[in-house]
Each structure stands twice: as structure tokens, then as C-alpha cells.
KEKOLMI-595498 format. One record per residue: residue in three letters; y, z, x of N, C-alpha, C in turn; residue number from 1. Coordinates in pm, whole numbers, plus 32768, in hexadecimal, padded with zeros to 4 digits. Layout:
BEGIN
- ALA,Y,Z,X,Y,Z,X,Y,Z,X,NUM
...
***
This chain:
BEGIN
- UNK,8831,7B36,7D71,87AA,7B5B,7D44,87AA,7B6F,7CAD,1
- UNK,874F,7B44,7C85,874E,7B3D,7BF4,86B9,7B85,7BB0,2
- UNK,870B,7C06,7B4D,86B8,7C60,7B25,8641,7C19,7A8A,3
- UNK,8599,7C06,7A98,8590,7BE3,7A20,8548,7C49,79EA,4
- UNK,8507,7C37,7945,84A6,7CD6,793F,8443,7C6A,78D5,5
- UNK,8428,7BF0,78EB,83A8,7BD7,7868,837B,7B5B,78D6,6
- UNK,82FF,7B4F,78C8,8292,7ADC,78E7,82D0,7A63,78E4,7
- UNK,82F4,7A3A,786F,8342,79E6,7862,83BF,79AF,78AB,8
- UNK,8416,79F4,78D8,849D,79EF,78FC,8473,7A06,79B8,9
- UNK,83F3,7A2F,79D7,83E1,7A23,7A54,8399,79AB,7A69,10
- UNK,8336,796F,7A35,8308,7907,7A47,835B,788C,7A4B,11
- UNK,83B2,789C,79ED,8427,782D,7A1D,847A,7837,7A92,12
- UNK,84C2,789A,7AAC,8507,789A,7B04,84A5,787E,7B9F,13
- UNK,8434,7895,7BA4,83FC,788D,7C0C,83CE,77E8,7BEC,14
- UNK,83C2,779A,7B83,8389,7724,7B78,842A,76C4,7B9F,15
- UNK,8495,76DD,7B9B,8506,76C5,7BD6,8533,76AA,7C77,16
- UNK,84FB,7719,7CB3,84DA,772A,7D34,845A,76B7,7D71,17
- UNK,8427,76C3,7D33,83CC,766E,7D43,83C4,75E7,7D5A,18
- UNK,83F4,75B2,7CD4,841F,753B,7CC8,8482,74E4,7D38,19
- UNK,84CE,7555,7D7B,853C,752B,7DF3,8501,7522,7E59,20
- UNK,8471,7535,7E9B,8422,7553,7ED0,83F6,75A6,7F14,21
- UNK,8450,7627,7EDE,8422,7684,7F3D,83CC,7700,7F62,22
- UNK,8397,773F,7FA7,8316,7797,7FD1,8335,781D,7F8E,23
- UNK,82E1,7841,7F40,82D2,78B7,7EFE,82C5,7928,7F4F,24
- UNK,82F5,798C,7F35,82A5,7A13,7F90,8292,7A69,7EFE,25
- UNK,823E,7AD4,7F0F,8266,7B2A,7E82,823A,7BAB,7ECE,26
- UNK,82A4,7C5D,7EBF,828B,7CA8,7EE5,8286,7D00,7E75,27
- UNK,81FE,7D40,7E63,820C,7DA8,7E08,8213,7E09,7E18,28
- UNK,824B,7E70,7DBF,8262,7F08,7E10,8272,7F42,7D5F,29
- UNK,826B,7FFC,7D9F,8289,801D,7D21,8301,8084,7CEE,30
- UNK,837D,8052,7D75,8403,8055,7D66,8433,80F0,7DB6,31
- UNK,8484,812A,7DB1,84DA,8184,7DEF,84B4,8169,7E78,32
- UNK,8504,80F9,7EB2,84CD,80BF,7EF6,8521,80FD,7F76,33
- UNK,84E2,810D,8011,84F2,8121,80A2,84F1,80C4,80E0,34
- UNK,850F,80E1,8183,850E,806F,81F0,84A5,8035,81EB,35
- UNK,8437,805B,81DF,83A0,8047,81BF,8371,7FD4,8169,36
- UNK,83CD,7FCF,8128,83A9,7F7E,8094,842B,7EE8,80C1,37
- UNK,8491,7F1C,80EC,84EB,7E88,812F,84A6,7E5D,81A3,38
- UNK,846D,7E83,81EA,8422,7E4C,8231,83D2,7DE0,8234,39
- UNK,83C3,7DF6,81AE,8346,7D93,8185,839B,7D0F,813F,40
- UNK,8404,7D5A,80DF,845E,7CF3,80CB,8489,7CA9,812E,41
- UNK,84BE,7CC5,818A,84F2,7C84,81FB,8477,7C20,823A,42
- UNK,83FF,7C5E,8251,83AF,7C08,827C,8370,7B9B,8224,43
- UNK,839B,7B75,81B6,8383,7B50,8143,8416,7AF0,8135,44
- UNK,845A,7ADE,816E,84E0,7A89,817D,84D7,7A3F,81CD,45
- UNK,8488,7A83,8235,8481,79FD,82B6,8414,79E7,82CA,46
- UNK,83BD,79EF,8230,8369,7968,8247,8370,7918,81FE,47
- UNK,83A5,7939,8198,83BB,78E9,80F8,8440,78BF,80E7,48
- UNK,8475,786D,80A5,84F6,784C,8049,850F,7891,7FCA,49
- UNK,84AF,78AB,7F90,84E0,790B,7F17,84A9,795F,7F14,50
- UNK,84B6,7A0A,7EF8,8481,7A8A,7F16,8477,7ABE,7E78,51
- UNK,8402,7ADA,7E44,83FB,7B1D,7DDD,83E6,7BA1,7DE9,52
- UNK,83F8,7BFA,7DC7,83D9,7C9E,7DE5,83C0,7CF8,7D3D,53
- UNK,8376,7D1E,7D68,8339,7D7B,7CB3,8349,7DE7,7CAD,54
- UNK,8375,7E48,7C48,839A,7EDF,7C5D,8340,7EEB,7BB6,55
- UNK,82E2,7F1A,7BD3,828C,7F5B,7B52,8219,7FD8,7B76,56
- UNK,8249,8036,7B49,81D6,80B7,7B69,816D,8082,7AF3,57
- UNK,8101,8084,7B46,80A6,8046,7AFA,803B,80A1,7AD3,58
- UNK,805D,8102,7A5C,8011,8156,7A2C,7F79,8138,7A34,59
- UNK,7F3E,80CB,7A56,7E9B,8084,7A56,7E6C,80D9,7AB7,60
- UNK,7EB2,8118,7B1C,7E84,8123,7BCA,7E9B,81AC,7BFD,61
- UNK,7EC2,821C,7B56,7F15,8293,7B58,7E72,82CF,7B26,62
- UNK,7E46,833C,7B60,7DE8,839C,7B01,7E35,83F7,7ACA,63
- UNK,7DE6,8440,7A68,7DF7,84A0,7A02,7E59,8539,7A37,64
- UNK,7E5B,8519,7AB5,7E99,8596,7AF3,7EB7,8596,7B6D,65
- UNK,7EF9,84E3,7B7A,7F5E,84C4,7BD6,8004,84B6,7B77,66
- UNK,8079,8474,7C22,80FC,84A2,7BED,8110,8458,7BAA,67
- UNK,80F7,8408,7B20,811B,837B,7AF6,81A4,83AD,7A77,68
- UNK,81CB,8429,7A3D,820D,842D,7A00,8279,8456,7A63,69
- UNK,828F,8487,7ADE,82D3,84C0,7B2F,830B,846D,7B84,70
- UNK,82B3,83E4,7BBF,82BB,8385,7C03,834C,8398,7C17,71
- UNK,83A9,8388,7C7C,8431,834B,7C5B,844F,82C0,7C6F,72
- UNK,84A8,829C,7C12,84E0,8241,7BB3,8595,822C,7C02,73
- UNK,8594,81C4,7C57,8623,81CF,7C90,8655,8142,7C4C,74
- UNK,8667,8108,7BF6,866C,805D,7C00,86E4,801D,7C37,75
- UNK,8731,8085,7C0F,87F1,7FF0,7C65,87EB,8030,7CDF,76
- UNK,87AA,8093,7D24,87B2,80A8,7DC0,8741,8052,7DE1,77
- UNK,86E1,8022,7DA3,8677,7FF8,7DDD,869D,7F51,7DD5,78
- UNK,86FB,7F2C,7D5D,873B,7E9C,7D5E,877F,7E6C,7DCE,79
- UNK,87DF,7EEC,7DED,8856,7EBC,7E75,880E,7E9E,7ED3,80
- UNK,879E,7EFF,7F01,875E,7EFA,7FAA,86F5,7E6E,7FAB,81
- UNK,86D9,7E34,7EF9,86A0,7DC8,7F11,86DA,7D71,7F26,82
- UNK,874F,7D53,7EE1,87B6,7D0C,7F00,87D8,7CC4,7FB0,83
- UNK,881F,7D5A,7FDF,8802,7D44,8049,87CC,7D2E,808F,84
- UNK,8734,7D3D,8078,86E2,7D1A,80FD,86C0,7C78,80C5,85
- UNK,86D6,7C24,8081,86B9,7BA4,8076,8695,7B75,7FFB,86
- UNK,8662,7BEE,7F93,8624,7BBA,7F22,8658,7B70,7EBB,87
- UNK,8618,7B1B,7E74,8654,7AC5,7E02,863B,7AB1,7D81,88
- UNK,859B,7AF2,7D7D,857C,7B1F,7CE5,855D,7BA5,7CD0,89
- UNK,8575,7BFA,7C61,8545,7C59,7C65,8505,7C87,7BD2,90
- UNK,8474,7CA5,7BE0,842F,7C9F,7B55,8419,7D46,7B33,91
- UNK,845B,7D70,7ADA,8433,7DEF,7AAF,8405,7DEA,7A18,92
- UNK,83AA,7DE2,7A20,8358,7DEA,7984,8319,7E58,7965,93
- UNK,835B,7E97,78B6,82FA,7ED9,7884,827E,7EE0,78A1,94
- UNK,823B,7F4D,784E,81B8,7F64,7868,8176,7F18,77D6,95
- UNK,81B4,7F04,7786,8180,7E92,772A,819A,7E38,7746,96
- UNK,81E9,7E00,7784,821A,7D6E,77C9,816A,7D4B,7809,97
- UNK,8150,7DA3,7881,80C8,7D7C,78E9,8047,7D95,7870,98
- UNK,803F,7DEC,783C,7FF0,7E2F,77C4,7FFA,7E46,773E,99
- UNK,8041,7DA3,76F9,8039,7D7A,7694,7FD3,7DC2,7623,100
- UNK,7F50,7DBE,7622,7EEC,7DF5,75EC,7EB0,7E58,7612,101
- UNK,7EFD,7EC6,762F,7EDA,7F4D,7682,7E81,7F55,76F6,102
- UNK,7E86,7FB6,7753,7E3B,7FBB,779E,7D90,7FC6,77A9,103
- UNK,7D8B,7FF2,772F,7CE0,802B,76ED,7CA3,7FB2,7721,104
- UNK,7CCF,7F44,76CE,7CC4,7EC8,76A6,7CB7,7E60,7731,105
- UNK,7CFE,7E64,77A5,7D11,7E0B,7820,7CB0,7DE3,7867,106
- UNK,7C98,7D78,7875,7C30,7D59,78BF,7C34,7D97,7965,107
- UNK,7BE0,7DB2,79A5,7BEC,7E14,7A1F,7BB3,7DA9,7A7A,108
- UNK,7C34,7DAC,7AEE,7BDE,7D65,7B76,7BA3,7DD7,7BC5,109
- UNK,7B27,7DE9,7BFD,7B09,7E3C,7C6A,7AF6,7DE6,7CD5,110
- UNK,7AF3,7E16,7D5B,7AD0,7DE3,7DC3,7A60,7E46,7DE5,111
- UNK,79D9,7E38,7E0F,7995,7E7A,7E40,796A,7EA3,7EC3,112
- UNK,7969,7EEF,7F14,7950,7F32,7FA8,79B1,7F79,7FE4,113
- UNK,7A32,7EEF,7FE3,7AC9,7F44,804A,7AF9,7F96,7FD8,114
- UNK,7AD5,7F9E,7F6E,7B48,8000,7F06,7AD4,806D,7F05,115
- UNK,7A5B,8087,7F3E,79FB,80EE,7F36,7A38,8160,7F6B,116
- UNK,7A39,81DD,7F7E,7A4F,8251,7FCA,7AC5,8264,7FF8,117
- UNK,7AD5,82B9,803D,7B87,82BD,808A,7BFB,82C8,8000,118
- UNK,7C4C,827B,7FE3,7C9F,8296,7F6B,7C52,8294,7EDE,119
- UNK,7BE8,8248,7F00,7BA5,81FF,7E8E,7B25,8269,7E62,120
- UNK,7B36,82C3,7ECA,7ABF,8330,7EA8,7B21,8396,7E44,121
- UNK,7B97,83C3,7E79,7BDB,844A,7E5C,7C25,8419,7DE7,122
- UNK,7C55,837A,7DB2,7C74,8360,7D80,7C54,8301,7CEF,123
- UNK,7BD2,8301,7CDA,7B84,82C8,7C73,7BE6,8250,7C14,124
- UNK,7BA9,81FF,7C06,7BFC,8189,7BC2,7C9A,8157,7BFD,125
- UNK,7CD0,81C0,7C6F,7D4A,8182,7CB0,7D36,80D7,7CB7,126
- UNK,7CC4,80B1,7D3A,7CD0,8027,7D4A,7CC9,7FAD,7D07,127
- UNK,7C69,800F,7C8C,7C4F,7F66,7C18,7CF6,7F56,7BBE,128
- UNK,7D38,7FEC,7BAD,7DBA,7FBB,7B9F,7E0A,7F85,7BF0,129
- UNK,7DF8,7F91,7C62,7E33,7F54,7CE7,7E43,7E95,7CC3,130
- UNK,7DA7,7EA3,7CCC,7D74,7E09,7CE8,7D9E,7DDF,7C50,131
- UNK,7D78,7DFD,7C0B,7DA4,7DAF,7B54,7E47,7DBA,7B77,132
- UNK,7EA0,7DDF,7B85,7F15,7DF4,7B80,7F61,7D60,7BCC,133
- UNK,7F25,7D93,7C4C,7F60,7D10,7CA8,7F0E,7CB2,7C87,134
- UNK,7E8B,7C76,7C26,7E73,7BF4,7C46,7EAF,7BD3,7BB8,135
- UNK,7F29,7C46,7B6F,7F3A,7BFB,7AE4,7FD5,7BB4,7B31,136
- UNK,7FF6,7BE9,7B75,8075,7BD9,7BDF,8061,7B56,7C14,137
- UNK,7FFC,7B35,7C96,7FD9,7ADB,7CBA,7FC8,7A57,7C50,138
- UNK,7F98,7A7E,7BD0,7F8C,7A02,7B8C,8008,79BC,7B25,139
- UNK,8065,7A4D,7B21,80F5,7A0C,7AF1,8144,79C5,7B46,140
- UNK,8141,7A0F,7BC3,81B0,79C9,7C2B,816C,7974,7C67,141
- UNK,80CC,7944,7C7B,807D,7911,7CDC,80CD,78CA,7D65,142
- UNK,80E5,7961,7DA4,8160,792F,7E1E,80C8,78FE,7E9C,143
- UNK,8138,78BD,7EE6,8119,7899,7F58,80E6,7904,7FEB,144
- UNK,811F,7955,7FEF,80F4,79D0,8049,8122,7A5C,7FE3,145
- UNK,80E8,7AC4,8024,80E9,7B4A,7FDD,80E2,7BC0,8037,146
- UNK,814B,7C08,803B,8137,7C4E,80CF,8129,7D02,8084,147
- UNK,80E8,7D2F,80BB,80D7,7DCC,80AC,80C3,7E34,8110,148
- UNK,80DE,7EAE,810C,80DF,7ECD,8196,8060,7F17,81D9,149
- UNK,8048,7F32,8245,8008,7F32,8284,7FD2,8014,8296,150
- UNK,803C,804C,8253,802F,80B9,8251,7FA4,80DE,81D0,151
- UNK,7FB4,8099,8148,7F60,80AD,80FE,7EEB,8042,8147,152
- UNK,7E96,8056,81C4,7E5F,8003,81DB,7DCD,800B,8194,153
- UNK,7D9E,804C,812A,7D20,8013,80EC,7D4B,7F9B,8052,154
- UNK,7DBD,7FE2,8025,7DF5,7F62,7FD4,7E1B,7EE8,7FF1,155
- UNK,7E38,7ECF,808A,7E32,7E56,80E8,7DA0,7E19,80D4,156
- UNK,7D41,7E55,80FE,7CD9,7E3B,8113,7CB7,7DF0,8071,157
- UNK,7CB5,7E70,8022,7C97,7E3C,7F96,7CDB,7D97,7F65,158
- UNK,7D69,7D9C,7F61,7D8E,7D25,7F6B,7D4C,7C98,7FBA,159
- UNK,7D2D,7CC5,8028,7D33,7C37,806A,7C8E,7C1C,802D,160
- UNK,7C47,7C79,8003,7BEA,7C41,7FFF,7BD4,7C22,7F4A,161
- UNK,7C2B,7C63,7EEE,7C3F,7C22,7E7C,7C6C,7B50,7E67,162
- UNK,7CC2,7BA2,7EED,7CFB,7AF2,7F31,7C99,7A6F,7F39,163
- UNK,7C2F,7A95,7FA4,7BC1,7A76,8007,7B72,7A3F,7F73,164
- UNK,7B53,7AAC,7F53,7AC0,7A9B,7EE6,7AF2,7A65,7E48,165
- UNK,7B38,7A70,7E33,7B9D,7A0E,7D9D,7BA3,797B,7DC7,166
- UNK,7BC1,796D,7E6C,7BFC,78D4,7E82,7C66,78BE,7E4A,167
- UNK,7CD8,7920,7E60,7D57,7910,7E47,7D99,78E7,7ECF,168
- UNK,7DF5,7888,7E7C,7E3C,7825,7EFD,7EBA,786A,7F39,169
- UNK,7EA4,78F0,7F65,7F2A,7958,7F88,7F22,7977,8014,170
- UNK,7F4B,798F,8071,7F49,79A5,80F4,7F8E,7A59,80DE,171
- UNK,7F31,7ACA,8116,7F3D,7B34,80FD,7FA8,7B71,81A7,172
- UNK,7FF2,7B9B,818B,801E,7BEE,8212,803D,7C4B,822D,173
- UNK,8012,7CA3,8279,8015,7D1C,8290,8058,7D5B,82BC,174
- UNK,80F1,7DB0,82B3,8150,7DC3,8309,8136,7E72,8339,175
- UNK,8158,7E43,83D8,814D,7F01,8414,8184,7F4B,83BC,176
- UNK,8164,7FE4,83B8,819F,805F,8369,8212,808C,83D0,177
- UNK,8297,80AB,8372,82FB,80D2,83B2,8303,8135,83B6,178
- UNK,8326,8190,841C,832D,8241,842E,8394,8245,8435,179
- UNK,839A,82C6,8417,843C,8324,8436,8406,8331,84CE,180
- UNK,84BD,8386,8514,8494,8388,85A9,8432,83DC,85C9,181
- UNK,83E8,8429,856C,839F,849F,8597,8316,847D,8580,182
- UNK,82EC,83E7,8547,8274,83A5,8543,823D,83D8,84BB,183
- UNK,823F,8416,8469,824F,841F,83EA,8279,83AB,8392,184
- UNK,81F0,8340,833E,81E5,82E9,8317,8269,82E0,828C,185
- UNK,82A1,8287,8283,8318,827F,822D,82C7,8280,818A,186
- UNK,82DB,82C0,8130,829E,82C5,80AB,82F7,82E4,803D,187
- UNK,82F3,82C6,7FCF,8328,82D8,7F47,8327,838A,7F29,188
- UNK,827A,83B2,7F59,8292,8428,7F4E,829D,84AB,7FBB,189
- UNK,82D6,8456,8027,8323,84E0,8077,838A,8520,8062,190
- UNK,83D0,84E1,7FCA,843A,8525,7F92,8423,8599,7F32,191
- UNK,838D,85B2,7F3E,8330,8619,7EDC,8334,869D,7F69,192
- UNK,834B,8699,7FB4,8356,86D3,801E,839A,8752,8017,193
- UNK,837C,87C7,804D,83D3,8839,8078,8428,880C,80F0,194
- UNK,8483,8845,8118,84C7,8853,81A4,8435,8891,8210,195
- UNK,83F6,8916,81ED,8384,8929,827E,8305,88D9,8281,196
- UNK,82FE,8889,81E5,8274,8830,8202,82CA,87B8,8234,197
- UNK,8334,8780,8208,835D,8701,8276,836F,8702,82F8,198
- UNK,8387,8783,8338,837F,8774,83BF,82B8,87BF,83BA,199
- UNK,8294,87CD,837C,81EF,87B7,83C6,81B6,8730,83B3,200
- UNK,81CC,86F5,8340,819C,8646,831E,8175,8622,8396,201
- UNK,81CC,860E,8417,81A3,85A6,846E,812D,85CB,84A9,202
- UNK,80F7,8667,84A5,8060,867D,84B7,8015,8628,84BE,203
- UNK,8002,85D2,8449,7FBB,8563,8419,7F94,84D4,846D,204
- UNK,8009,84AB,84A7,7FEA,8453,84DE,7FCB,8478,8542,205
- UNK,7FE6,84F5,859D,7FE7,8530,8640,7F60,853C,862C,206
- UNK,7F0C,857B,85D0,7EAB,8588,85B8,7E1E,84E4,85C1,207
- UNK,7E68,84BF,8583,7E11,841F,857B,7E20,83C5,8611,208
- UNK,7E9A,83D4,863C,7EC0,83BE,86D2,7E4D,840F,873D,209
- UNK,7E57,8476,873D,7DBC,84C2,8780,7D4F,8490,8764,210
- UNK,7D33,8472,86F0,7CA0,8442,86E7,7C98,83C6,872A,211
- UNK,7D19,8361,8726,7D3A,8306,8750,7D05,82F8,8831,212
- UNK,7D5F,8364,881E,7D4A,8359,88C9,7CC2,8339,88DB,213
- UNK,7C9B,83C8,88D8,7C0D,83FB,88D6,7B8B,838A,88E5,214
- UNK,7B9C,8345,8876,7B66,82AF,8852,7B5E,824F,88BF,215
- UNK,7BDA,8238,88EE,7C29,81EF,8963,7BF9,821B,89D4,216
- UNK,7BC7,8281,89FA,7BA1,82D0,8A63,7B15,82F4,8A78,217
- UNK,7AC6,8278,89EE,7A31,8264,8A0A,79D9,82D5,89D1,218
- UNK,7A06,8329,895C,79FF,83AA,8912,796E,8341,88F8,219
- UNK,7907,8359,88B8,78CE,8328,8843,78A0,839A,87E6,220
- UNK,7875,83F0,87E5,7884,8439,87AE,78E0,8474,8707,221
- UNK,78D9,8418,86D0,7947,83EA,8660,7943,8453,861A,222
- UNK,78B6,8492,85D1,78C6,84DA,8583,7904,8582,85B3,223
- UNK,7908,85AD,8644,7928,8615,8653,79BA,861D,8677,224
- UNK,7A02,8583,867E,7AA0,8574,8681,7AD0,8565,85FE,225
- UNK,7A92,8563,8576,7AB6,856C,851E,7AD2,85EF,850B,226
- UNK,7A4F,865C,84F6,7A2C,86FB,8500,7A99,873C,8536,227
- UNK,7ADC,870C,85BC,7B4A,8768,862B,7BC8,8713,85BB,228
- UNK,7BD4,868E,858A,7C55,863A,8542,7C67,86B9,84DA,229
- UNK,7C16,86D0,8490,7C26,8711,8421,7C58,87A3,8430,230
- UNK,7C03,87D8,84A6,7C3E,885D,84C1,7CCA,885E,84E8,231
- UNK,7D1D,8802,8516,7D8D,8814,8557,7DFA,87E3,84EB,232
- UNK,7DCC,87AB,848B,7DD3,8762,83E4,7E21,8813,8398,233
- UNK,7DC0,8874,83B7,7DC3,88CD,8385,7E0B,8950,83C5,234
- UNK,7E1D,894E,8446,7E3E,8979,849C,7EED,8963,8482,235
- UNK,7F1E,88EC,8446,7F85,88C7,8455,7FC6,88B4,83C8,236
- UNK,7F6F,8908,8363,7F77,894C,82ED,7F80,88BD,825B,237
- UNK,7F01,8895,828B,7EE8,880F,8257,7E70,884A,81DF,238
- UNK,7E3E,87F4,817D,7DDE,881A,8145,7D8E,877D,814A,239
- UNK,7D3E,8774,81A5,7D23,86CE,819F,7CC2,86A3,812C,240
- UNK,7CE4,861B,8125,7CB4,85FA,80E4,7C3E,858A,80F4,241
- UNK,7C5B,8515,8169,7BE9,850A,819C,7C39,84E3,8230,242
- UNK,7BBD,84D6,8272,7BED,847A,832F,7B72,8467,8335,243
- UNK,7B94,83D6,8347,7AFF,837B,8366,7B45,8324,83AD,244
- UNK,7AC1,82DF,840B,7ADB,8266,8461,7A79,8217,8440,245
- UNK,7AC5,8187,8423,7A62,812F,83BD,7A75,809D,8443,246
- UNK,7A00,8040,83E6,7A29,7FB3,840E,7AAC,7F75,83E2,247
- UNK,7AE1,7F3A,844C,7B8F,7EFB,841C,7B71,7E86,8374,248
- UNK,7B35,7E38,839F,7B12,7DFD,832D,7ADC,7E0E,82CD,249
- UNK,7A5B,7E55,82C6,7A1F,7E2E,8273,7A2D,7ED3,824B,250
- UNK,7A65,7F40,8281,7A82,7FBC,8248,7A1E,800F,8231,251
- UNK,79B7,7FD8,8254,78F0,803E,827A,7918,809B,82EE,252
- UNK,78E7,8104,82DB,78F3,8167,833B,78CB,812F,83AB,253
- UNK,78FF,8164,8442,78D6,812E,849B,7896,815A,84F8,254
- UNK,782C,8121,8564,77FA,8148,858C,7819,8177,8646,255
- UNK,77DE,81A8,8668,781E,81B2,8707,77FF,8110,8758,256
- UNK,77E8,80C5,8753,77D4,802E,8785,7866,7FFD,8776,257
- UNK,7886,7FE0,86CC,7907,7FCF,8695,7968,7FB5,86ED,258
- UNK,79A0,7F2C,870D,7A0B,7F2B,874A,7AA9,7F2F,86FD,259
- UNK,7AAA,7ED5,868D,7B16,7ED5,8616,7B47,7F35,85AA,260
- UNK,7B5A,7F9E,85D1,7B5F,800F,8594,7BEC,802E,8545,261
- UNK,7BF8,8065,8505,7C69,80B0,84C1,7C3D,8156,84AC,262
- UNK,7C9D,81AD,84A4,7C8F,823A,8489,7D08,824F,8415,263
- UNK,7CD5,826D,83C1,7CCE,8297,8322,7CF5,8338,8311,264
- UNK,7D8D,8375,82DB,7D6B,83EE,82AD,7DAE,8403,8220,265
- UNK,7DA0,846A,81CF,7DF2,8498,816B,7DCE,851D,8163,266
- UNK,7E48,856B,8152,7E49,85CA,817C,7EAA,863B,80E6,267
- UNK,7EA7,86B0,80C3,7F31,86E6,8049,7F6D,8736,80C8,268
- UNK,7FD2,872E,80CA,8052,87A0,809D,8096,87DA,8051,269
- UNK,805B,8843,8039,806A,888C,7F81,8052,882C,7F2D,270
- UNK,809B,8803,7EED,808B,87AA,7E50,8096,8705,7E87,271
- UNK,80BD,86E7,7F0C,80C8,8671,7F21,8049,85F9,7F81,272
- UNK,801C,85C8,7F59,7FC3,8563,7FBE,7FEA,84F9,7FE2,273
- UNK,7FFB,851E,8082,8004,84B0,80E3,7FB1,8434,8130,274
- UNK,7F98,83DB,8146,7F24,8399,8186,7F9F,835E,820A,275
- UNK,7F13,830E,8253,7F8F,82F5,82D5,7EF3,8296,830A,276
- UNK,7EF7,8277,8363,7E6F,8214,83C0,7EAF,81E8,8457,277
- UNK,7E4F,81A0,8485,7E6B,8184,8506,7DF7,8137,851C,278
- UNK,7E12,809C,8526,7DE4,8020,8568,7DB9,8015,8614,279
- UNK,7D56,8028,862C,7D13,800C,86C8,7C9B,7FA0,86E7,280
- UNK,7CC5,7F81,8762,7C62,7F20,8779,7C39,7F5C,87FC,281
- UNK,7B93,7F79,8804,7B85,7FB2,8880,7B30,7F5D,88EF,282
- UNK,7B4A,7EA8,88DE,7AF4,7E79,890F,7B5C,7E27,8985,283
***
């Protein structure tokens, strides 16, 4: 695997690959990387011949009083496990490397609707750094597939439809979220964790799992399984942040008809915020 850090020196090496004929994948991430994050690598090997993978905290997608100076920063542990799981390029670029002419200055992609509310409410300007970030990505490596995971599922959403509506020639894929055994979604920042809030974390998903049943069991009643979600959110010494049940696609709140649903939460534990979801189809 071969480490590069400028525009330049990645565009070739991927125009190399190319030339031999083979299928791009490109995985971006923003490094101290988990099973969570090889996952995707891995699924990103067996679809492609050459695997690009990106490690850049991308200050664009950080607010004023998120962890972006704290972020952790692992890079030769995060080299080996790429290594291993299949990878063959690896692009870590400055923040003048992506943002040559400062950030003030960058032209901004937004996507409008799926980046509305949910992260995009609590988190103001997260997604347009989201979306500007990866389509400056997408247009250096312009790989062949692009896989991301399925745990941040409104940045899924955002993507595919940056994808969809650009008419970019990328095939987007979505890989399941990997849990620890206790169903507690795998994250960068469960290492922000106490010892008694990591054994409460899995609250979170047990929690979204109930609303889940419930649903399954012909609930319609949505808004008063949110009301009891939240209480038990809190109950289980959560400070939530939101739980909503939206349309799978198109990410509009949903209605009791709604068969394609997803359930949406984010939630603090002391200084740390977790999100987690859960994909249903109730038709």
C-alpha cells in the first residue's frame, strides 16, 4: 500500500491503475480507524481491483464547538489495519492540500432536503462540509464505486443523492453498521467514553429496537413511540438529542401509512454524542 499526501501524486497513481484496467473503489473516512471502517474497506476489495481509502478530518463539517482539535489522529495504526484489510492507496492530505485558498473562500456543495433536520438540524453547516468534501474526493479519484457506511445513515442518504442529482458516474454502497457484542454501534468516538457510560451506550440501540418492534406490531401511532423512545432515552441517563422516524429515502418525516421507514436517534452522554438508526420495512 502506498502512502500519498498531494492531488497530484494521487491522481497519478490512481490514473496507473487505471490504465491496467482496473475498477476503482474509493473509501473515505476520517481515520483512527475500527472494525467499522475495515468493513467497508473489505467490502470495497471485493468489488474493485484497486482500493483507494482517505484519512482527512475535514475541518469544513466541524462547528465552532465540536471535537475537531481533539479528533484523534492514529495514522501508522490506521496504515497497518488498511493494509491488511486490502487497501492500496492511501490519501492523507493536508488541510491546504483540499483547501488551497482557505476555507472562507470554497465553493460549497449543499444537498437540499436529506441533509435537513436530524444531524443537519443540531449540526448547522455539518452536511454542506460533508457533501463539498467528498465531491472534491470524488472528482480527484473519480472512482468507480464508493462505499460508506450505513451507521451514519443520513450522510448515506446525502451522498447518494449528491450522486443521483450531479449525474456522477459512481455507484454508491451502503455497508451494515458493525456492533460490538452488546449492540452498541462501533464509533471513533466511543473512545470519549467513561467505563459507566460505555456499559449504558447500548441503551441506544435497545431503545430504537423498541420503537422498532412496536412498529412491526402495527403501532401507528408514531408520535407517542417517539414521546415513550425519549423517555427511556433518559431513563437510561441519555440526554437526547433527537428520535425521529422518517421516510427511508427521501428522509421526510413519516407518516403512519409509511411502509419504508428508518428510525433515526442521537443522543449525549456527558460530553460525548452518539447516533445509531435502524432500517425497517413494514410492508
Amino acid at each position: 500500500m502506498n502512502t500519498v499526501k498531494t492531488v497530484r501524486e494521487l491522481r497519478a497513481a490512481v490514473a496507473r491503475a487505471r490504465s491496467e484496467g482496473k475498477r476503482i473503489a474509493l473509501v473515505p473516512t476520517m481515520g483512527n480507524l475500527h472494525s467499522g471502517h475495515i468493513a467497508l474497506v473489505t467490502k470495497a476489495a471485493q468489488r474493485a481491483d484497486f482500493v483507494v481509502a482517505s484519512l482527512f478530518v475535514n475541518p469544513l463539517q466541524f462547528g465552532p464547538n465540536e471535537d475537531l482539535a481533539s479528533y484523534p489522529r492514529t495514522l501508522a495504526a490506521d496504515q497497518e489495519k488498511l493494509l491488511q484489510a486490502g487497501c492500496h492507496l492511501l490519501f492523507t492530505p493536508t488541510v491546504e492540500e483540499m483547501y488551497p485558498h482557505g476555507m472562507a473562500d470554497q465553493t460549497i456543495v449543499r444537498v437540499p432536503v436529506v441533509s435537513e433536520g436530524l444531524c443537519g438540524g443540531s449540526r448547522p453547516g455539518h452536511f454542506d462540509g460533508v457533501s463539498t468534501v467528498v465531491s472534491k474526493f470524488f472528482n480527484m479519484v473519480q472512482p468507480d464505486i464508493a462505499v460508506f457506511g450505513q451507521k451514519d445513515f443520513q450522510q448515506l442518504a446525502v451522498v447518494s443523492a449528491l450522486v443521483r442529482d450531479l449525474n456522477m458516474p459512481i455507484q454508491i454502497i451502503g455497508e451494515p453498521t458493525v456492533r460490538a457484542t452488546d449492540g452498541l454501534a462501533l464509533s471513533s468516538r466511543n473512545g470519549y467514553l467513561s467505563e459507566s457510560q460505555r456499559a449504558a451506550a447500548p441503551a441506544l440501540y435497545q431503545v430504537i429496537n423498541t420503537v422498532a418492534d412496536a412498529i412491526r406490531n402495527g403501532e401507528k401511532d408514531l408520535e407517542q413511540l417517539l414521546v415513550k423512545g425519549k423517555h427511556d432515552l433518559e431513563a437510561a441517563g441519555f440526554r437526547p438529542d433527537y428520535l425521529e422516524i422518517r421516510q427511508a429515502v427521501t428522509l421526510r418525516p413519516a407518516t403512519p401509512d409509511d411502509n419504508d421507514l428508518v428510525i433515526l436517534a442521537a443522543a449525549w452522554l456527558g460530553t460525548t454524542r452518539l447516533i445509531d438508526n435502524l432500517h425497517l420495512n413494514r410492508s
